[in-house]
C-alpha angles and dihedrals in degrees: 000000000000135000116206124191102211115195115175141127129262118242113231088295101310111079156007125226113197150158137194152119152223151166143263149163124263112212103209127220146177090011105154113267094356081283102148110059118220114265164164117300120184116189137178130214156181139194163124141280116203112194125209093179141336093290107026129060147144123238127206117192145182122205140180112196114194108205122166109180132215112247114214114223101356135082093233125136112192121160123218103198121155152161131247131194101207127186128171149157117275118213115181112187 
């Protein structure tokens, strides 16, 4: 579950370049023996809107998500940080 803020300028008609960022919360399953607790991830991306026409587009993104888990019953710290190349359909109605 994540919320983003995205700010950025539109191109002539065509597009949107943007960048931004959020939070939101990892639920956690299948880890061997309930050992990560569920927690907090922040992440920060940019991207582009390219428009087909004033209600259908198609979106590219890049995002870098920082999550560092709770360990029960251990001392660990591992970070889980990672990168995700995202694209999608976009609908405005």
């Amino acid at each position: 579950m994540t919320g983003t803020l995205r700010i950025g300028i539109p191109v002539e008609d065509v597009a949107f370049i943007y960048g931004g960022g959020g939070a939101g919360y990892t639920f956690i399953k299948d880890a061997p023996d309930d050992a990560l607790d569920d927690s907090i991830t922040y992440h920060a991306c940019g991207g582009a809107e390219l428009f087909f026409n004033e209600n259908i587009g198609v979106r590219g993104e890049f995002r870098y998500i920082w999550l560092e888990p709770e360990y029960k019953n251990t001392n660990i710290k591992e970070k889980l940080n990672h990168m995700q190349v995202r694209s999608g359909l976009v609908v405005y109605f």
